[in-house]
FIZAKE-442872 format. One record per residue: x, y, z of N, C-alpha, C, CB in turn; chain. Coordinates in nm, 3 decimals, always signed. Glycine has a CB too. Layout:
N
ATOM       n_X       n_Y       n_Z      ca_X      ca_Y      ca_Z       c_X       c_Y       c_Z      cb_X      cb_Y      cb_Z   cadena
ATOM         X         Y         Z         X         Y         Z         X         Y         Z         X         Y         Z        A
...
***
This chain:
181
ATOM       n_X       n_Y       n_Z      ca_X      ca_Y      ca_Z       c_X       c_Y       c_Z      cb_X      cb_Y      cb_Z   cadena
ATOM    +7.200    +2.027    -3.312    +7.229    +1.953    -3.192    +7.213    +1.803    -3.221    +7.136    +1.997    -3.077        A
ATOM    +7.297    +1.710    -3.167    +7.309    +1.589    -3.209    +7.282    +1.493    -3.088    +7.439    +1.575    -3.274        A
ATOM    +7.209    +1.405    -3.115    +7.131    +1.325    -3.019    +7.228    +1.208    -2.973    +6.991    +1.267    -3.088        A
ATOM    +7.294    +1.250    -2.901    +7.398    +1.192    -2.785    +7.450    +1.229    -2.696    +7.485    +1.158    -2.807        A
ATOM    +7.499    +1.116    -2.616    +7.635    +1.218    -2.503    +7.761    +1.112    -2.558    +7.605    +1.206    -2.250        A
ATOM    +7.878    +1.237    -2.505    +7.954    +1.181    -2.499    +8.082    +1.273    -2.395    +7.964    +1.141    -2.633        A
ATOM    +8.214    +1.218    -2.336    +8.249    +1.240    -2.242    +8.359    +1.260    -2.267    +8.224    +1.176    -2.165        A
ATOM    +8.469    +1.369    -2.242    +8.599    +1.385    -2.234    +8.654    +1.416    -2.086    +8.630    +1.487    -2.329        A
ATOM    +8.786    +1.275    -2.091    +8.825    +1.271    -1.951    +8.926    +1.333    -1.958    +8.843    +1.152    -1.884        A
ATOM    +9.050    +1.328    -1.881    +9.173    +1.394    -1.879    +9.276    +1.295    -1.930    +9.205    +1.448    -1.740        A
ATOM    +9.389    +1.323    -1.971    +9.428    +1.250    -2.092    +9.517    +1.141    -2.055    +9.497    +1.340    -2.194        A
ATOM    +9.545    +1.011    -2.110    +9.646    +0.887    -2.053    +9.747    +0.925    -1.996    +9.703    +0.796    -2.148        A
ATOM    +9.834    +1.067    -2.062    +9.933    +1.108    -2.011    +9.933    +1.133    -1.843    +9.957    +1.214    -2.087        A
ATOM    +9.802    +1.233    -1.861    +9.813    +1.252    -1.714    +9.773    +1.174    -1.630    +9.763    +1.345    -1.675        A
ATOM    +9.648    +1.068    -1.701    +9.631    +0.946    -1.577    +9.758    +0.838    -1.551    +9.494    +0.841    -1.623        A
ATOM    +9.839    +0.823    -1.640    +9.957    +0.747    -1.576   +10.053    +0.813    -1.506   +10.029    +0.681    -1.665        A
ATOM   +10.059    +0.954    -1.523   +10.126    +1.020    -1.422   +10.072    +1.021    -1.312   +10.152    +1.131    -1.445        A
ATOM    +9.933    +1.019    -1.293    +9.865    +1.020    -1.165    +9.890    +0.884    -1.083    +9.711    +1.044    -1.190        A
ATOM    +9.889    +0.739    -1.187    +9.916    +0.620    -1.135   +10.080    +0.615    -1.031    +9.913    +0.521    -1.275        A
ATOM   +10.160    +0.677    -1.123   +10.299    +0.691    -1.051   +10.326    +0.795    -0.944   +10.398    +0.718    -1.149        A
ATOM   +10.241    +0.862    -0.959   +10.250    +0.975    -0.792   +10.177    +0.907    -0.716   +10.180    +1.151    -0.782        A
ATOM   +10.038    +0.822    -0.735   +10.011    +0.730    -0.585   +10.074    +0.630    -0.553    +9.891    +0.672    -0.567        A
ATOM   +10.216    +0.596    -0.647   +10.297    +0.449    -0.590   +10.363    +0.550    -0.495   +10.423    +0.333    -0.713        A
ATOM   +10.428    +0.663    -0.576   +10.502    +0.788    -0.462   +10.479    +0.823    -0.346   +10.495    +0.906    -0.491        A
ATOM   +10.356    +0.873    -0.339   +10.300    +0.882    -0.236   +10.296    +0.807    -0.151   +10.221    +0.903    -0.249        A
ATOM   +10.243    +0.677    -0.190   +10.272    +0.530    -0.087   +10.385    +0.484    +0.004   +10.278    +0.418    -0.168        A
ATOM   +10.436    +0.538    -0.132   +10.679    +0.500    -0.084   +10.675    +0.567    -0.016   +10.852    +0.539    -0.188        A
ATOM   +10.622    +0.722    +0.003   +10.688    +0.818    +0.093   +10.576    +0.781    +0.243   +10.682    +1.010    +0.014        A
ATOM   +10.489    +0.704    +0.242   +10.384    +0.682    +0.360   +10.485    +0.591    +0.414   +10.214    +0.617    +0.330        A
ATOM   +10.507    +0.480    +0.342   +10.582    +0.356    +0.381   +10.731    +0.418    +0.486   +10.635    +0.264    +0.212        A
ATOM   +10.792    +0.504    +0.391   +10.916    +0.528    +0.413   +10.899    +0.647    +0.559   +10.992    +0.584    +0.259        A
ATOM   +10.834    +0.709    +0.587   +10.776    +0.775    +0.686   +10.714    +0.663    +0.846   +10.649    +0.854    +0.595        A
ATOM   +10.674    +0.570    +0.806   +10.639    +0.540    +0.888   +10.754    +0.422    +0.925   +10.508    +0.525    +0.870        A
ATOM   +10.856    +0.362    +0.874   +10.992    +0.328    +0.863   +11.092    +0.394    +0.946   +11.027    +0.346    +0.741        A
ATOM   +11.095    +0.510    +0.892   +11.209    +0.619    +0.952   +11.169    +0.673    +1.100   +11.220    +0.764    +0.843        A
ATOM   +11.022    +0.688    +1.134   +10.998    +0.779    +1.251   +11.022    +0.715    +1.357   +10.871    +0.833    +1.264        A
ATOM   +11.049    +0.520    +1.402   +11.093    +0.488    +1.463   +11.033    +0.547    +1.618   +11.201    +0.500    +1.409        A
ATOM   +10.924    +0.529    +1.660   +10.830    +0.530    +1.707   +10.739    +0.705    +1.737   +10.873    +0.444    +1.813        A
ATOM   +10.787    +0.782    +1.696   +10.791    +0.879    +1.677   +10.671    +0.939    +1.613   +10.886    +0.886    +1.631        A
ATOM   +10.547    +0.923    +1.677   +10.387    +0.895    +1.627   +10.346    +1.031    +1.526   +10.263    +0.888    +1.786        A
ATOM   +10.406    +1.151    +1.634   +10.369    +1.281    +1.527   +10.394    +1.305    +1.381   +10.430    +1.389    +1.570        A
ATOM   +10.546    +1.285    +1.411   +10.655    +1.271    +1.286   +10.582    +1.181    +1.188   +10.813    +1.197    +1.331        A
ATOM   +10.538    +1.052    +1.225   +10.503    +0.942    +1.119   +10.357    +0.990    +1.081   +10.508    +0.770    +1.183        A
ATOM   +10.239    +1.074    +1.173   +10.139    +1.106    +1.137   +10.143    +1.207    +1.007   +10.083    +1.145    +1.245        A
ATOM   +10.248    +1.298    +1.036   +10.254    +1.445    +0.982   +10.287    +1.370    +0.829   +10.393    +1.573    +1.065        A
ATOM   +10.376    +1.287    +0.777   +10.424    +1.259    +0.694   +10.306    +1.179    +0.625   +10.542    +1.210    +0.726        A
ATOM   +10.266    +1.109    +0.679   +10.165    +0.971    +0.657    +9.987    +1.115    +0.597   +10.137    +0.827    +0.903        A
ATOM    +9.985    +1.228    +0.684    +9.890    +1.317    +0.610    +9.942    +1.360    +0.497    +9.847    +1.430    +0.679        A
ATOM   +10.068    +1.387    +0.464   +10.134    +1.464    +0.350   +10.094    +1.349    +0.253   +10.313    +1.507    +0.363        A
ATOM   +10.118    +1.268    +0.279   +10.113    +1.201    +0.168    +9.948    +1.138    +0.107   +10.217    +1.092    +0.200        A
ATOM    +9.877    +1.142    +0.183    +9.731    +1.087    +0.138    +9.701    +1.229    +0.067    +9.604    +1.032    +0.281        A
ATOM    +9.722    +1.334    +0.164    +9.705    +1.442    +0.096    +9.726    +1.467    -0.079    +9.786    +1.515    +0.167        A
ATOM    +9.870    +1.437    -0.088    +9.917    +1.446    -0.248    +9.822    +1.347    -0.331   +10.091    +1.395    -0.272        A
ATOM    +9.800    +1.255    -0.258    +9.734    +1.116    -0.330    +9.588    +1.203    -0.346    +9.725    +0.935    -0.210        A
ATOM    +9.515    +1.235    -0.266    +9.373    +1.302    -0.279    +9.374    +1.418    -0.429    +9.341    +1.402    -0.109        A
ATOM    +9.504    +1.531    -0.366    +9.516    +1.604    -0.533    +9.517    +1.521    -0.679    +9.664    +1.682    -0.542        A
ATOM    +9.585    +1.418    -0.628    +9.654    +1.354    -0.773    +9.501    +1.248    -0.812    +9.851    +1.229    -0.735        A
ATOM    +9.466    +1.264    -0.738    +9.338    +1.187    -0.792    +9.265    +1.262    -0.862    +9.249    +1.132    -0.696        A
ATOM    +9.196    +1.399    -0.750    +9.092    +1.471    -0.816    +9.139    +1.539    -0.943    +9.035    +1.570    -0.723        A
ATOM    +9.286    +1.594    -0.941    +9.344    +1.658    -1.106    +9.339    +1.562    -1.168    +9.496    +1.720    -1.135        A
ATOM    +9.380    +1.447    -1.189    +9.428    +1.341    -1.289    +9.302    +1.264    -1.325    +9.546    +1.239    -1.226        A
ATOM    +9.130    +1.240    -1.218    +9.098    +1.128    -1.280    +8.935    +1.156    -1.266    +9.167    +0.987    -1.212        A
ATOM    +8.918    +1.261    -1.162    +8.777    +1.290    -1.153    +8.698    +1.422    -1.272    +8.766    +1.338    -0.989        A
ATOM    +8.813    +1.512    -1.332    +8.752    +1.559    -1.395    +8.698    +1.574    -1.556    +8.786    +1.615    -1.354        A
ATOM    +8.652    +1.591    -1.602    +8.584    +1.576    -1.745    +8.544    +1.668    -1.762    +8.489    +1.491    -1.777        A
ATOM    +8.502    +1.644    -1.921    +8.349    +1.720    -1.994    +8.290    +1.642    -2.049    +8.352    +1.828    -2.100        A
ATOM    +8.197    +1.659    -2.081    +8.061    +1.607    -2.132    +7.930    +1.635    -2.193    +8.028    +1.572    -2.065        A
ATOM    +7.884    +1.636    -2.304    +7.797    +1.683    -2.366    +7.673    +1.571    -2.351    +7.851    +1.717    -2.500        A
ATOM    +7.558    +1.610    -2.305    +7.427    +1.535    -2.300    +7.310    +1.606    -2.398    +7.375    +1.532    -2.137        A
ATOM    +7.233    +1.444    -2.393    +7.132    +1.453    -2.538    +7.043    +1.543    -2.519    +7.045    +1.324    -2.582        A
ATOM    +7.039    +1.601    -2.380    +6.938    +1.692    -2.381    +6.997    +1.839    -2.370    +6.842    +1.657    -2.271        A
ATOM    +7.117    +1.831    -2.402    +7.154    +1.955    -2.453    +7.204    +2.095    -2.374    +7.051    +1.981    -2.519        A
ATOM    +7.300    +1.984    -2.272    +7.384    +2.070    -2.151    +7.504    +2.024    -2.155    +7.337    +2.057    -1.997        A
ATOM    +7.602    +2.138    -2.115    +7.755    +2.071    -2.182    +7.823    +2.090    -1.999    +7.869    +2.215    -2.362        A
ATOM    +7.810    +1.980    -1.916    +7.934    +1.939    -1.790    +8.002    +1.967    -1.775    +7.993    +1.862    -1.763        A
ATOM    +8.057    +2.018    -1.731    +8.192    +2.030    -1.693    +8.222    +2.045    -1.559    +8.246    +2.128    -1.754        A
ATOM    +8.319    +1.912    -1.533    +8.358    +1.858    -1.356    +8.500    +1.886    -1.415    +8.313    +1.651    -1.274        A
ATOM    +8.551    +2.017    -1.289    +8.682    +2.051    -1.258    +8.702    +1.983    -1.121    +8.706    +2.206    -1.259        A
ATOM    +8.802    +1.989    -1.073    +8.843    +1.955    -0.943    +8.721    +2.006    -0.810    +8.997    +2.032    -0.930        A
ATOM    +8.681    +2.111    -0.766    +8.614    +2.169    -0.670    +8.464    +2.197    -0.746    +8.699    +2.300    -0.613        A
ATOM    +8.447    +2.204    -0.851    +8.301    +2.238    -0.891    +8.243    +2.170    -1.037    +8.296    +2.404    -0.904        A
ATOM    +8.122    +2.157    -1.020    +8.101    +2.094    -1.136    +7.928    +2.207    -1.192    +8.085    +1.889    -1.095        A
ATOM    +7.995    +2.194    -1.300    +7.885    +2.309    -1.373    +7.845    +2.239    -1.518    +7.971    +2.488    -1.407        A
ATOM    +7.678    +2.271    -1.484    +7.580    +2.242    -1.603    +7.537    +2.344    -1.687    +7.461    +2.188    -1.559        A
ATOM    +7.582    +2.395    -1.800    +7.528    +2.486    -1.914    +7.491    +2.451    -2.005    +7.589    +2.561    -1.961        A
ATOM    +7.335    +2.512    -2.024    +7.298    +2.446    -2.155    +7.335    +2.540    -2.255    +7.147    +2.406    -2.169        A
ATOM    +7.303    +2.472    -2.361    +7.385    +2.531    -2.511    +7.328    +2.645    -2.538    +7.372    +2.439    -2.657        A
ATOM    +7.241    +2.686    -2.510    +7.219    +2.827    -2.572    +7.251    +2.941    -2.452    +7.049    +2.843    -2.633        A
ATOM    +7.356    +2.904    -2.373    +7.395    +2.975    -2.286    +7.548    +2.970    -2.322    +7.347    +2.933    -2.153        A
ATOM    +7.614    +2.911    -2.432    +7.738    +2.925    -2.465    +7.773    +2.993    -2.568    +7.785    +2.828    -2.474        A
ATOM    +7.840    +3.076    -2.586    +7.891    +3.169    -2.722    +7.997    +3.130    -2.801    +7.936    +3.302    -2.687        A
ATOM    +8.075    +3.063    -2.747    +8.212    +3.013    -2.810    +8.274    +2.865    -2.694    +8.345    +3.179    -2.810        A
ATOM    +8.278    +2.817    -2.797    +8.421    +2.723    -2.735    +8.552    +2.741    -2.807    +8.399    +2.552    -2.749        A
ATOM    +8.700    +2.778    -2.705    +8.777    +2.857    -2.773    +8.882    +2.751    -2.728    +8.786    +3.020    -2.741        A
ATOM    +8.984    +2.745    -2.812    +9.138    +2.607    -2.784    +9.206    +2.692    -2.813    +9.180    +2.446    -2.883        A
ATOM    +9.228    +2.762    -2.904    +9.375    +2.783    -3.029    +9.449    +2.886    -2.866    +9.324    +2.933    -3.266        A
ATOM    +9.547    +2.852    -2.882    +9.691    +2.881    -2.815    +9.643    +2.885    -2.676    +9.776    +3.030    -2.863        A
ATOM    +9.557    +2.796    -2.604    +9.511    +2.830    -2.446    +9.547    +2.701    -2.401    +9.339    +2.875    -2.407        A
ATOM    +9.565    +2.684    -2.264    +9.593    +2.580    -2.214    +9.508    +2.479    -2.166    +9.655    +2.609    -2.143        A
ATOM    +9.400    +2.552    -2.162    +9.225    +2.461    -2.112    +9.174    +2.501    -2.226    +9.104    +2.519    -1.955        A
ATOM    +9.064    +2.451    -2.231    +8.982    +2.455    -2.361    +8.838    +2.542    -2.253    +8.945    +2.249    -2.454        A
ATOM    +8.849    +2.632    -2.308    +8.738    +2.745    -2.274    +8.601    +2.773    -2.314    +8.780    +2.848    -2.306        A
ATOM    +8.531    +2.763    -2.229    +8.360    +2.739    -2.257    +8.332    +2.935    -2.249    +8.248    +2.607    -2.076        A
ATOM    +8.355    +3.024    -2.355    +8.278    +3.173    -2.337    +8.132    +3.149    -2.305    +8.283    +3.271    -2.482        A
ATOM    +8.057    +3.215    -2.255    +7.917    +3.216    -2.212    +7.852    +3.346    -2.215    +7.906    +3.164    -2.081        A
ATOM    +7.713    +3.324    -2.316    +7.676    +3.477    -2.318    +7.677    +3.579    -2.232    +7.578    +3.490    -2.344        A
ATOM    +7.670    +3.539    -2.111    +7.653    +3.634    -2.016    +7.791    +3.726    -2.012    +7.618    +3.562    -1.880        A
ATOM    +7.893    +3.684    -2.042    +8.041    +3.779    -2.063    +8.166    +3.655    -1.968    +8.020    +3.995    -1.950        A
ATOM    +8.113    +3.528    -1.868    +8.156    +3.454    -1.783    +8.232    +3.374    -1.877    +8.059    +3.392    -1.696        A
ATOM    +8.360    +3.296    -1.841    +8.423    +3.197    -1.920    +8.373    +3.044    -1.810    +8.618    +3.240    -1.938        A
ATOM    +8.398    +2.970    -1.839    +8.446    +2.832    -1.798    +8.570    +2.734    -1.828    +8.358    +2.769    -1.831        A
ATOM    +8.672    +2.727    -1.769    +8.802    +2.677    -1.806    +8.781    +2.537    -1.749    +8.933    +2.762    -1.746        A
ATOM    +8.782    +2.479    -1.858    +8.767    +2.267    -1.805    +8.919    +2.183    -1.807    +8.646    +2.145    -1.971        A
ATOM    +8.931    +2.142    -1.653    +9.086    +2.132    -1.572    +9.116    +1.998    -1.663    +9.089    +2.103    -1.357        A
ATOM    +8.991    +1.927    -1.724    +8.991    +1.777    -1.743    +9.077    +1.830    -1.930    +8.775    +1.672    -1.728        A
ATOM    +9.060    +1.907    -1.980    +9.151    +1.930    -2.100    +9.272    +2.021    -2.134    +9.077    +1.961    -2.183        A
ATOM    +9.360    +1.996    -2.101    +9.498    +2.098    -2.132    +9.583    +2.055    -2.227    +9.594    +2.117    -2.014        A
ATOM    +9.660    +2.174    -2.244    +9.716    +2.152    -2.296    +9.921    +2.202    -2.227    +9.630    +2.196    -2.406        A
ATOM   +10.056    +2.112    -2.306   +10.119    +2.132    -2.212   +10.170    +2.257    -2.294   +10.205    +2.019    -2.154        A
ATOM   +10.249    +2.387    -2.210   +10.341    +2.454    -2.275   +10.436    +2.423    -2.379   +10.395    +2.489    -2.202        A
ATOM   +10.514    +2.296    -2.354   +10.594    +2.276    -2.497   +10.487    +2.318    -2.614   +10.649    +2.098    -2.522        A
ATOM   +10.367    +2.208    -2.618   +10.317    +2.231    -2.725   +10.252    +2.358    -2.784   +10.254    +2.151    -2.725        A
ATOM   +10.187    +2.400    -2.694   +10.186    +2.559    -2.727   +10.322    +2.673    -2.755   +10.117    +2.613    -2.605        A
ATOM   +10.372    +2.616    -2.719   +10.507    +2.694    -2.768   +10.555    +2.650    -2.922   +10.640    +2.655    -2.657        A
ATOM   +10.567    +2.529    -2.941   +10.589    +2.482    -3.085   +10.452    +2.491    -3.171   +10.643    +2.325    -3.084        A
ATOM   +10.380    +2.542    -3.145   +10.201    +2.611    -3.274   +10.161    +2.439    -3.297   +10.259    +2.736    -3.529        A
ATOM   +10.144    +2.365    -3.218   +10.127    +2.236    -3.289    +9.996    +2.213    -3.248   +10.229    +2.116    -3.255        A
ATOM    +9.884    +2.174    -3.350    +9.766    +2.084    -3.265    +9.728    +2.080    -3.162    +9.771    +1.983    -3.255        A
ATOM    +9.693    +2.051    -3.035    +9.696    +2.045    -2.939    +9.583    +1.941    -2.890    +9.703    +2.162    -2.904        A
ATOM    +9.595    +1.839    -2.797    +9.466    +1.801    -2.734    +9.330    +1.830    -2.691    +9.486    +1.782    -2.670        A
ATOM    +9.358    +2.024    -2.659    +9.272    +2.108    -2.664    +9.191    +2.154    -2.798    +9.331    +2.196    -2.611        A
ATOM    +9.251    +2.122    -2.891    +9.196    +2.200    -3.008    +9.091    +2.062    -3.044    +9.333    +2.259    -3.147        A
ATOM    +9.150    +1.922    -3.039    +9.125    +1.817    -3.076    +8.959    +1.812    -3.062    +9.211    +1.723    -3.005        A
ATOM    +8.978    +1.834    -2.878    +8.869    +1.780    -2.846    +8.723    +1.897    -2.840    +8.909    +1.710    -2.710        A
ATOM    +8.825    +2.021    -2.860    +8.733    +2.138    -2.891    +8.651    +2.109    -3.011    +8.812    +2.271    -2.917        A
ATOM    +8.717    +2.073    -3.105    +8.623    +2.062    -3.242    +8.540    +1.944    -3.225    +8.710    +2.043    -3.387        A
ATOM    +8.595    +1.849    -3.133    +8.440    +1.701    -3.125    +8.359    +1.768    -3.074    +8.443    +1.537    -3.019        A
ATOM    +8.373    +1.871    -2.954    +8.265    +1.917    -2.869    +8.186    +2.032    -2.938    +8.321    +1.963    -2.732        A
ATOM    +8.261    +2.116    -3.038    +8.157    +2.241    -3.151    +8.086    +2.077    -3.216    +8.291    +2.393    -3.330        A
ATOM    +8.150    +2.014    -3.276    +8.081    +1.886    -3.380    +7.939    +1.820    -3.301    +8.217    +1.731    -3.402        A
ATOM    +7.942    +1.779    -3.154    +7.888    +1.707    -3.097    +7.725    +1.801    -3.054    +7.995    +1.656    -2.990        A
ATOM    +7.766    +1.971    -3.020    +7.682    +2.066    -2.999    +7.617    +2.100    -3.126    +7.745    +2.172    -2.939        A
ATOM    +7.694    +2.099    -3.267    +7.623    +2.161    -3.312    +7.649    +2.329    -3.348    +7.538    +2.127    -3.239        A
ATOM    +7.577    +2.376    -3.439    +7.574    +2.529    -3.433    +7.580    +2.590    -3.311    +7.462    +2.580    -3.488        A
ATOM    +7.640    +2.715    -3.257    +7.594    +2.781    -3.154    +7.528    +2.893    -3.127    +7.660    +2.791    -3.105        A
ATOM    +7.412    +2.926    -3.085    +7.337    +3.037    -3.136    +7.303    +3.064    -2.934    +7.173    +2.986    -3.285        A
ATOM    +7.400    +3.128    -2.884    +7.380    +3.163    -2.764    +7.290    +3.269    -2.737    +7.486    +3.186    -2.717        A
ATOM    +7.186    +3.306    -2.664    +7.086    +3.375    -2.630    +7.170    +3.499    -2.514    +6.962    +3.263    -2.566        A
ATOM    +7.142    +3.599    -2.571    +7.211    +3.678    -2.446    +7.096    +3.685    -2.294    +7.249    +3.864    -2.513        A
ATOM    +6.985    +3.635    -2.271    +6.916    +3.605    -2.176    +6.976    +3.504    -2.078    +6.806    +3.572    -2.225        A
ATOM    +6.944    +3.557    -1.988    +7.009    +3.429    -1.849    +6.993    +3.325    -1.827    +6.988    +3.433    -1.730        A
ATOM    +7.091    +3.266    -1.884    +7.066    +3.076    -1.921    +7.077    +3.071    -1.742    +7.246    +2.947    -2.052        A
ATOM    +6.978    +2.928    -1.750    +6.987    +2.895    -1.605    +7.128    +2.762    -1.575    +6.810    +2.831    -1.559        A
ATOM    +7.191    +2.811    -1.536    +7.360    +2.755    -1.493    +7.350    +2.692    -1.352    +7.493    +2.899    -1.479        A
ATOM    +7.393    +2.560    -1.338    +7.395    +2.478    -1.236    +7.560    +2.516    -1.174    +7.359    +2.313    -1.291        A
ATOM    +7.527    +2.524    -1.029    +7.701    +2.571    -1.001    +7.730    +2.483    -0.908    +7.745    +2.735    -0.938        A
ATOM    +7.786    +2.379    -0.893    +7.802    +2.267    -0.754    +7.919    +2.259    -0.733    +7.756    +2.116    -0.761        A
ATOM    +7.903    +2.212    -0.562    +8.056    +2.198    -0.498    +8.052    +1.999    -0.559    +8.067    +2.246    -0.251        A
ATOM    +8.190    +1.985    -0.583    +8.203    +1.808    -0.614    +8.181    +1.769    -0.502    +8.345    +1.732    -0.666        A
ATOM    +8.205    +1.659    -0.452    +8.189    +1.561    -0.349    +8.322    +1.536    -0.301    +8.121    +1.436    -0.394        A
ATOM    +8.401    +1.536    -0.409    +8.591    +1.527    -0.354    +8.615    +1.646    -0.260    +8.729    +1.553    -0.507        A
ATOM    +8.588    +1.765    -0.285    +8.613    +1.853    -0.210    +8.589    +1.858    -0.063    +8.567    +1.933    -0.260        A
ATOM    +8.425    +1.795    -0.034    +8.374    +1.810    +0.079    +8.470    +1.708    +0.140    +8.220    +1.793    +0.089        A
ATOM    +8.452    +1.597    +0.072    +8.553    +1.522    +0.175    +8.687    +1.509    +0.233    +8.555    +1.439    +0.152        A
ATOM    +8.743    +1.604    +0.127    +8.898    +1.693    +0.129    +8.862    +1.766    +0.242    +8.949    +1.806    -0.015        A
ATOM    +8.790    +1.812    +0.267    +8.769    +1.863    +0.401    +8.734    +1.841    +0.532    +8.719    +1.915    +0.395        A
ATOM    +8.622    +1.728    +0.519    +8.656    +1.683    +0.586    +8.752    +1.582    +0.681    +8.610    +1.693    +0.566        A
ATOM    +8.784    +1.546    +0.596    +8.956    +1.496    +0.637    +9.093    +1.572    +0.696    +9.015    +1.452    +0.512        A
ATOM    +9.054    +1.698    +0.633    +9.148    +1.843    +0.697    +9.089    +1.819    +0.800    +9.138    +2.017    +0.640        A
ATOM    +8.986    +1.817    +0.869    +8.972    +1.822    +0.983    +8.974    +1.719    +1.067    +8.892    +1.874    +0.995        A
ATOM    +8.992    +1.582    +1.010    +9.051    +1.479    +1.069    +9.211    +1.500    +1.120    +9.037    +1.372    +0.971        A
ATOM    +9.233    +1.546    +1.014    +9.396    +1.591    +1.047    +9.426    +1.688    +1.141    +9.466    +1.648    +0.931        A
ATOM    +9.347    +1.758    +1.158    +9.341    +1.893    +1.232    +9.380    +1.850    +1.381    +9.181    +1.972    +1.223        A
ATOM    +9.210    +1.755    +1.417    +9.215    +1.672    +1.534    +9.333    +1.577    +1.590    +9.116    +1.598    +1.515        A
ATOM    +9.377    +1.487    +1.472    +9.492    +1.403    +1.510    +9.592    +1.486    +1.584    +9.558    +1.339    +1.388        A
ATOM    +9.627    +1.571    +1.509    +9.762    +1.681    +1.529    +9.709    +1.707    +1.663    +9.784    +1.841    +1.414        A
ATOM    +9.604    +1.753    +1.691    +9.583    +1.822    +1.855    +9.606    +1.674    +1.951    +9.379    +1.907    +1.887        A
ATOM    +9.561    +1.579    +1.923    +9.550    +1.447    +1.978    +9.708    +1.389    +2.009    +9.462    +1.351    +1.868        A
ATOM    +9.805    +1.395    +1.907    +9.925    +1.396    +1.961   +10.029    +1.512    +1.985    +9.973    +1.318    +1.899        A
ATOM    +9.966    +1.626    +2.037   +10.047    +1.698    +2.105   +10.129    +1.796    +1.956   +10.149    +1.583    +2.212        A
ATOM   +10.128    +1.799    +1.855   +10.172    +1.857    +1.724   +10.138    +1.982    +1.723   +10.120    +1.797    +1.606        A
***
């Protein structure tokens, strides 16, 4: 085990794709509230669609990671949950031909981390992958793995994006009743 942390986010590709779906999103708020021509529901309904997409495109594209810490628990923040395992509760970290890079866990449980994929082309052409890349920093960064088949104690949390994804559904919920929708 190696006395650091360090952090894998989700990749430039997808954060500049994420940058160009919130100009999208914007255009289509803008262009919604343009077109409905006083038409409050219409411009609401559109004007939620679109923060909406902006909220996904955030939490896929920029909130999630992995992360390995010095004291010897490997992170992982997907979109809706974020989970703490320490290393002797992991059996394998697996890439070759998968699209997430997969945390096996002694107990028989996987963990699939949203913050590393890989795309189909490339799995289709046997090439390298981003997944494999960052799989081998993270075996390198852990260390040997000598997983204990005893019940590692596993942190299971809801993110904070989520709750507020919700609560905002229910902002929306209200509006809609508020203008008659």
């Amino acid at each position: 085990m190696r006395n650091y942390q360090t952090t894998w986010t989700s990749s430039d590709q997808a954060q500049t794709l994420g940058v160009f779906l919130y100009i999208l999103y914007a255009l289509m708020a803008l262009a919604a509230i343009l077109a409905a021509k006083g038409d409050r529901a219409g411009e609401f309904v559109f004007v939620t669609f679109a923060i909406f997409g902006a909220y996904v495109t955030g939490v896929s594209s920029f909130s999630s990671y992995v992360s390995y810490e010095q004291s010897g628990v490997v992170v992982v923040r997907n979109p809706i949950t974020t989970r703490r395992i320490p290393v002797g509760a992991v059996k394998s970290i697996d890439s070759k031909g998968l699209s997430f890079l997969t945390l096996r866990l002694a107990n028989g449980g996987t963990v699939k981390c949203w913050a590393i994929q890989a795309t189909n082309a490339m799995l289709g052409a046997g090439k390298e992958t981003r997944v494999d890349k960052v799989a081998d920093e993270l075996r390198a960064a852990v260390g040997e793995l000598k997983a204990d088949q005893t019940e590692a104690h596993l942190t299971h949390t809801f993110t904070r994006p989520p709750i507020v994804f919700l609560v905002f559904l229910g902002l929306v919920l209200v509006g809609c009743a508020i203008v008659g929708f």
